[in-house]
N, C-alpha and C positions, 0 to 999 in steps of 0.2 A: 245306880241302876236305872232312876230314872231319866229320860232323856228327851228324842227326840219323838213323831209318834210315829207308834208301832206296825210295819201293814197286817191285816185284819184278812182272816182267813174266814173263808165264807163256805159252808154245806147247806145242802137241802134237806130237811127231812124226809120221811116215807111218805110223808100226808102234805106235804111241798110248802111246807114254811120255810124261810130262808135263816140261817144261823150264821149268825157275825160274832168272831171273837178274835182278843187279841188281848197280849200281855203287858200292861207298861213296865211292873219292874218284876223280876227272878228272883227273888234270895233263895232260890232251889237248883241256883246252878252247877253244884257239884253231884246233883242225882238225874238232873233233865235239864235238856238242852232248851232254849227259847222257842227251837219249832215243836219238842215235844210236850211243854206247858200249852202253846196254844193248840196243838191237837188235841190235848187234854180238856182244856177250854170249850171249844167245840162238840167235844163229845160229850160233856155233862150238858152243852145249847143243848144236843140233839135229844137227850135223854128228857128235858123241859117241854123241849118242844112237844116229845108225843102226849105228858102229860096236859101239857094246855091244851092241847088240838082234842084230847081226850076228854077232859070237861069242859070244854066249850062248846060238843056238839053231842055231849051227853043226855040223856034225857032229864030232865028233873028233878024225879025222884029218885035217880041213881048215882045223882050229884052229893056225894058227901060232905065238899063245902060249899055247894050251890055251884050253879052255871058259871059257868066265867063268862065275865061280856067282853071279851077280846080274844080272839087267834094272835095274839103277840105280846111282847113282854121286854123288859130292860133290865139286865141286873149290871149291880156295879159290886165289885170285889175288893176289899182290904188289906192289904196285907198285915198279918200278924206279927211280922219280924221289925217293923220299923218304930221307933222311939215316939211316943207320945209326944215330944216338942215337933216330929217332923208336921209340916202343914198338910192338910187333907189334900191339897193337889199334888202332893209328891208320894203319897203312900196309898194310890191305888195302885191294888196287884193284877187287878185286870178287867174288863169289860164285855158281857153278852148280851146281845142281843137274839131275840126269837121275834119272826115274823115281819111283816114289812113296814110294819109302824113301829117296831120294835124303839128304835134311838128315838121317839118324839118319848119317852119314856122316862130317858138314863138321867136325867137330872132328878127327878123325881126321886130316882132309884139313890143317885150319889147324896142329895141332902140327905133322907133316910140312913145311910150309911155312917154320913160324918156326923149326923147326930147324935148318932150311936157310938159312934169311936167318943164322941166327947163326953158324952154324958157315962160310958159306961152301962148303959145299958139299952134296952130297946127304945128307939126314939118312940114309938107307938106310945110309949109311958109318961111322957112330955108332951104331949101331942093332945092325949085325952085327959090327964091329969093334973100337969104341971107348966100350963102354959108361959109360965113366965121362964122357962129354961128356953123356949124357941126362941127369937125377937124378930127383928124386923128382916126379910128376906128369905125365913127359911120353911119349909113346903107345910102344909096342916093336917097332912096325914100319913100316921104310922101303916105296917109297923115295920121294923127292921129283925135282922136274925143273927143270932153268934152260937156259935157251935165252935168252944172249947178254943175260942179265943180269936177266932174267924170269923168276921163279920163282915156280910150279903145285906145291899139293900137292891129289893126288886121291886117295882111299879108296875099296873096299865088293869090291876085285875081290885078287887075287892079287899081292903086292908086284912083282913084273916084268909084269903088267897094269898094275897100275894106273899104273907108271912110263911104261907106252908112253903111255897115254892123255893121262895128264901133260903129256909133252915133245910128246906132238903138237899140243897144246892150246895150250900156251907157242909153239909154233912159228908155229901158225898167228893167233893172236893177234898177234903181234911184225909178221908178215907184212903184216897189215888195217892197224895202228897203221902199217907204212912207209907204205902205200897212201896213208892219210889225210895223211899228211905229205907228201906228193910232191901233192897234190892241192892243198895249199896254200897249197905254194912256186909255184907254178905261177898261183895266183892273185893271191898277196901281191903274185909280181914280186921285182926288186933292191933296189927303196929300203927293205924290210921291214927292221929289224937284228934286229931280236924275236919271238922264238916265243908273241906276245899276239895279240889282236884289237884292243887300241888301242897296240902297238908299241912300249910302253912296260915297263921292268928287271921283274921283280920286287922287290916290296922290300925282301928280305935284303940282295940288293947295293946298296942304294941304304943301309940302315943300316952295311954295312959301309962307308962312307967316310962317315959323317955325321962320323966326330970333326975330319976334315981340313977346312978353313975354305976355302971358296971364294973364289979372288980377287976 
């Protein structure tokens, strides 16, 4: 699924922040098509976007987790279906950017991430705790987000910002992906066994039993 790179579908917000996204790999392809994942993409950018633009021109005291000091944001996305041996540059599920500095961001956002995939938990936790989990090259500040096996790492705002935006992001991601799912089961029906569009294994499991000789 991973491949070559993706084109990158771009909207405006209401408040005229600019929203970059784009998929690198589907394991959702037997519910959503590759242009429907990155409009789906996009429409959780837009949904960030009004929250950023919303505390960052909030007042103060009405700032729940304080002003944000940026109109823009980078998140980078994991995919939950790919095998822990895969390398963090082949199991991004996909990339947003918010706002026009948005991508000076996404590195920030990917360490975050892949520190998270590796350690298993929030890099934020290694980061203020456990510095010997970091080493040499990778960013010195958390936190990251997983929500139910989905893990967002986002940059450009204040490390407990940038966590909310994170986990809301993961949340509501997870949420659209059940939606899509329930949409089609619903079509498939009973006789479906497979989460394919022709109902057929993938073929890891079908090499996993190649050595056993068929009656």
């Amino acid at each position: 699924m991973a491949g070559d790179v993706q084109e990158v579908l771009e909207m405006v917000s209401p408040d005229g922040l600019k929203v970059r996204a784009a998929h690198r790999r589907n394991p959702y392809s037997y519910a959503m098509s590759g242009e429907k994942l990155d409009a789906l993409l996009v429409d959780l950018g837009l949904r960030r976007a009004a929250s950023i633009w919303r505390n960052h021109t909030v007042a103060a005291d009405l700032a729940p987790r304080g002003v944000y000091p940026r109109a823009c944001m980078g998140f980078v996305i994991m995919d939950p279906t790919v095998p822990a041996w895969v390398p963090d540059t082949d199991a991004v599920l996909g990339v947003i950017t918010v706002g026009d500095d948005g991508s000076s961001f996404l590195a920030n956002a990917a360490a975050k991430a892949a520190g998270h995939r590796r350690l298993g938990r929030n890099y934020g936790e290694a980061v203020l705790v456990d510095p010997h989990l970091c080493g040499d090259g990778t960013f010195r500040y958390g936190h990251s987000a997983e929500v139910r096996g989905l893990i967002v790492g986002a940059s450009s705002q204040s490390t407990d910002q940038d966590l909310y935006e994170a986990a809301t992001l993961a949340g509501d991601l997870v949420a659209a992906i059940a939606e899509a799912h329930r949409s089609w089961l619903e079509q498939a029906g009973p006789v479906v066994d497979w989460f394919a569009a022709d109902d057929t294994p993938a073929e890891a499991y079908r090499e996993m039993i190649d050595w056993f000789g068929a009656v």
